[in-house]
C-alpha positions as CSV (number, residue, x, y, z in Angstrom):
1,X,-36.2,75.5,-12.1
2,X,-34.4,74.7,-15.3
3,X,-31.4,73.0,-14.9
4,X,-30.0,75.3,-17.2
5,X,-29.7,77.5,-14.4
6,X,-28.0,74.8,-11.5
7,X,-25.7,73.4,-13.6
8,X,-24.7,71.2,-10.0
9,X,-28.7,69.4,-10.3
10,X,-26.9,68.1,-13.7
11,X,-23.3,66.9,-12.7
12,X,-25.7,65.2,-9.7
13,X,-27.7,63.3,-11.6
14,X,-24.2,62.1,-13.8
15,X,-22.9,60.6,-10.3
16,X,-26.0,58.9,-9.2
17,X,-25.8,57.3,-13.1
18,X,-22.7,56.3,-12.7
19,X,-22.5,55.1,-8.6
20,X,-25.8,52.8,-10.4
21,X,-23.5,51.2,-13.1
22,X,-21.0,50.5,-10.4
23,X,-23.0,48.9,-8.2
24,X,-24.5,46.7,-11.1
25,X,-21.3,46.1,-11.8
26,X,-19.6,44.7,-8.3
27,X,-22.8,42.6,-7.7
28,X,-22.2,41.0,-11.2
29,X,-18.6,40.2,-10.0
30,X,-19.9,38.8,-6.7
31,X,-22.3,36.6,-8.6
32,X,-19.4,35.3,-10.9
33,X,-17.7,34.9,-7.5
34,X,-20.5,32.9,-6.1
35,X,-21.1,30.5,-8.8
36,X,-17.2,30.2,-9.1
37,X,-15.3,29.7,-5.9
38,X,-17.7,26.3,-5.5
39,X,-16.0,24.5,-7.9
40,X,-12.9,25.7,-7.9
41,X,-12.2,24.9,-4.2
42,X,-12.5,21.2,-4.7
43,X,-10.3,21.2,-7.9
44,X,-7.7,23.1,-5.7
45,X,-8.2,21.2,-2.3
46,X,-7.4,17.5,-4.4
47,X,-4.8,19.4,-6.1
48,X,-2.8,19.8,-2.6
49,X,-3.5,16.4,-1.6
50,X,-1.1,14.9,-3.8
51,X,2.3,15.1,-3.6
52,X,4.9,16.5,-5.7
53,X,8.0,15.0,-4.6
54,X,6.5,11.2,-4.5
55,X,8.0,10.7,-8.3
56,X,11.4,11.9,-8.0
57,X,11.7,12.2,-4.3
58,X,12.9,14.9,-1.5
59,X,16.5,16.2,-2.1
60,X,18.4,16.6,1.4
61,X,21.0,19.0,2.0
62,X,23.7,18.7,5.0
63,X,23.9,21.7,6.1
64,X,25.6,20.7,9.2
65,X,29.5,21.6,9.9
66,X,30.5,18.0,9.9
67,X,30.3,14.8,8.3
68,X,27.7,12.3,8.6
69,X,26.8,9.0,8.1
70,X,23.2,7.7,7.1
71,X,21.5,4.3,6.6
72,X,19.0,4.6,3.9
73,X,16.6,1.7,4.1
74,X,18.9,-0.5,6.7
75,X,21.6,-0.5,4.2
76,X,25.0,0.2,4.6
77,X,26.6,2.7,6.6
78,X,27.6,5.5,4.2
79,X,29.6,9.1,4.8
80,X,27.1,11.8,3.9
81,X,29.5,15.3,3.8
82,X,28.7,18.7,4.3
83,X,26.7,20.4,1.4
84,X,26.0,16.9,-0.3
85,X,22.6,16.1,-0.9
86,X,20.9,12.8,-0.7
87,X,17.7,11.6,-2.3
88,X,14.8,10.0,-0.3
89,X,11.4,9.1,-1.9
90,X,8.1,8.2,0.4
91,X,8.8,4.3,0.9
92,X,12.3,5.2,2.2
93,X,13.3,5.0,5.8
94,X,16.6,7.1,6.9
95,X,19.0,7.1,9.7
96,X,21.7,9.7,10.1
97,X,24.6,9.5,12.3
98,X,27.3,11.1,13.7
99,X,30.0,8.6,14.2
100,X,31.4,6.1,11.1
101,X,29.9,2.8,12.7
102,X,26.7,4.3,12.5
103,X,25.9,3.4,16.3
104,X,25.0,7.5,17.7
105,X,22.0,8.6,15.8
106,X,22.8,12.6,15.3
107,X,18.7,13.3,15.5
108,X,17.0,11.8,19.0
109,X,15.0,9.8,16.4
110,X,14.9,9.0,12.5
111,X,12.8,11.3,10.8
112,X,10.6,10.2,8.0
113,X,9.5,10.7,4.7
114,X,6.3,12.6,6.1
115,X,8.8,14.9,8.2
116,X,10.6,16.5,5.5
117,X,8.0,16.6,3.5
118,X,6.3,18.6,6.2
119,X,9.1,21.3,6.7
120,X,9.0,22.0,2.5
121,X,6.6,24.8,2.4
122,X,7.5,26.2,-1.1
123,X,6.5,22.4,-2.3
124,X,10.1,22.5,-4.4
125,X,11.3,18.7,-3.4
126,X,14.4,20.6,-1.0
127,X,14.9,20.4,2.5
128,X,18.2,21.3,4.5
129,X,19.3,19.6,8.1
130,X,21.2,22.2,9.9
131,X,23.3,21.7,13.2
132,X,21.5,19.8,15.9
133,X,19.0,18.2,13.7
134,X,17.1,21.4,13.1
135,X,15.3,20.8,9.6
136,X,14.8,23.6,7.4
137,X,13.3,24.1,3.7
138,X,15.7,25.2,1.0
């Protein structure tokens, strides 16, 4: 039969051309994906390794309700206030207390560098310590 007369044989053959350039063209993308995602996993993995706050250090918020008083690097005992922010970089150590002779730790133990670090998920240098000790990213 002419397809003249089944004008449907034609608009058939127009989809099976077309479903063809699509397939040719999502098995190109996966083959760009293929050869891609190799390399670029590597580059991305040694990209998380290092850290971002190292240079200029973590930025510490009291967020508590009161006052407290830290040791930063076995120095002196110093009044940290609510809303203040202190600085600590990776070869700091920190205490924080709760009384001004900086003889009650306010957390059960110091945290570290590696522990703030830890609770900033966005990676933007800023962690908060709430009430009880509870650490929080800003």
């Amino acid at each position: 039969m002419p397809e003249e007369c089944h004008p449907q044989l034609t608009i058939l053959r127009e989809i099976d051309s077309i479903s063809l350039m699509n397939r040719k063209f999502y098995f190109g993308i996966f083959i760009i994906f293929l050869i891609v995602f190799p390399f670029a996993t590597p580059l991305h993995a040694a990209a998380e390794e290092e850290d971002p706050c190292a240079k200029d250090g973590l930025h510490i918020r009291n967020e508590t309700t009161i006052d407290l008083w830290v040791k930063k690097n076995d120095g002196a005992c110093t009044l940290w206030t609510h809303h203040h922010i202190i600085i600590i970089k990776p070869e700091d150590t920190l205490e924080i207390f709760s009384d001004l002779t900086c003889s009650t730790l306010y957390c059960g133990e110091k945290p570290s560098y590696e522990d703030f670090q830890f609770i900033d998920k966005n990676g933007d240098c800023r962690v908060k310590i709430l009430p009880s000790c509870t650490l929080s990213d800003m």
